[in-house]
N, C-alpha and C positions, 0 to 999 in steps of 0.2 A: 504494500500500500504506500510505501515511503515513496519510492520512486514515481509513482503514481502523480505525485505531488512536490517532485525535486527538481529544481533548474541548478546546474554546477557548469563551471568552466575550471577548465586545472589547464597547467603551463610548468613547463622546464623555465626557471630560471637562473640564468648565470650567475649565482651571486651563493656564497655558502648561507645557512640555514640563520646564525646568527647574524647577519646582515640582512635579510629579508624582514626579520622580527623586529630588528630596531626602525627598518625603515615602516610597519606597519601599526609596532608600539610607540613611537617617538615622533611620528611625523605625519600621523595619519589624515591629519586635515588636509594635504600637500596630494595625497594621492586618491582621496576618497570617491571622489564621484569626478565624473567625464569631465574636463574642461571644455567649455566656459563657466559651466557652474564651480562652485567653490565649497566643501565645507568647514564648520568651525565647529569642533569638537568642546563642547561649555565644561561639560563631566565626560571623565575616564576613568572612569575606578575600576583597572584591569585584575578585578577577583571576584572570584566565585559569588554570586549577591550585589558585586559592586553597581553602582547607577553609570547609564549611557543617555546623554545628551546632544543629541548631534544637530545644527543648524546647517540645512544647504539651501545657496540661494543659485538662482540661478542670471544669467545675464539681462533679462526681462525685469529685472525685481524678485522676480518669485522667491515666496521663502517655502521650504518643508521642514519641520521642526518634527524628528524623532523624538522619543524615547523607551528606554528598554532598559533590560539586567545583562549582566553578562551571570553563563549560568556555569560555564567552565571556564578555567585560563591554565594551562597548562604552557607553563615558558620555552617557546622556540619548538613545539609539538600545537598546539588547538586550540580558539578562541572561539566559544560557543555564545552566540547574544541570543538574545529573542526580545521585538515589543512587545510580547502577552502579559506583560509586568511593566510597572513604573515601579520606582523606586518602593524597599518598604515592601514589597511583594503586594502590590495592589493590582487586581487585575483591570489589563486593557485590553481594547479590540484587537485581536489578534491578528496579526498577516503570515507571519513567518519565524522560523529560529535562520540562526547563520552561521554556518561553519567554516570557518578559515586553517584548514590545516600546512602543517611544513613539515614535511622530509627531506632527509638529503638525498642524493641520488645524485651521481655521475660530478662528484663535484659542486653539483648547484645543490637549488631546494625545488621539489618537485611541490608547488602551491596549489591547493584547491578550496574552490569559494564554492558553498553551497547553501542554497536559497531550499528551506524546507517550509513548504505550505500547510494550512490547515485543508485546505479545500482544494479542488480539481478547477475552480473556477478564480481562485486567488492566484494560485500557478498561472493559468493560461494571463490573466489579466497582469500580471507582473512582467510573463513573456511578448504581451503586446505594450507592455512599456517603453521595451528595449533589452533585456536582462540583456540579451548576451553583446548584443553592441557594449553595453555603458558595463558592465562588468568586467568586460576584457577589455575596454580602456583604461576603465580604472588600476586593473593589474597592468596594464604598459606603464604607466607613470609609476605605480609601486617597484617595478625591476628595475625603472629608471634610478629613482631613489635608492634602493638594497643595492646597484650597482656601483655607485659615486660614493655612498659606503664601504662596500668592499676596496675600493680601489683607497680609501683613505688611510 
């Protein structure tokens, strides 16, 4: 049923595993959503329970203001969020959980982002957003960053 209701993009990147993670822990407003839009990360509280606050605006004005928990943080291995929760375990409208995992593999980190839906109709309507366009943008700017990293 999971897949049923999963969109994931994964990518070999050049960069070793601890270099990926800082550029996803440390500089995540930088590489978050597709440019021209922008995000600003208000709250990180990267632990298990921690609050996520994300503001993306886009070049129009537009703002979209998340919120969510992260429900696992496992260092330079999986970063688990979901908005089904604001802070405090209070629940909210559900869309999705998000898994961002890293392994090593050939040298780099083998990165995979995965959008897990409630519904078969939340899936599809997130697919007609863009996922995998603005997802694997987003991951370009992310290697860009874990790469000028590495290289420092």
């Amino acid at each position: 049923m999971t897949a049923a209701h999963e969109l994931s993009i994964t990518r070999l990147i050049d960069a070793p595993v601890a270099a990926v993670w800082r550029a996803w822990t440390e500089d995540t407003g930088a590489w978050f959503c597709p440019k021209p839009w922008t995000a600003e990360f208000v709250t990180q509280e990267l632990v298990a329970g921690g609050r996520s606050q994300i503001v993306m605006r886009g070049p129009g004005g537009e703002e979209n203001r998340l919120e969510g928990v992260y429900l696992e943080v496992v260092p330079q291995v999986r970063i688990v969020a979901t908005d089904a929760f604001t802070a405090g375990w209070h629940p909210a409208g559900p869309f999705m959980v998000r898994i961002d995992s890293f392994a090593e593999e050939a040298g780099g980190t083998r990165y995979t982002a995965t959008a897990r839906h409630w519904t078969a109709e939340a899936k599809a309507s997130h697919a007609a957003m863009g996922f995998e366009a603005g997802w694997n943008a987003a991951a370009d700017q992310l290697e860009a960053i874990a790469r000028r990293l590495a290289s420092e």
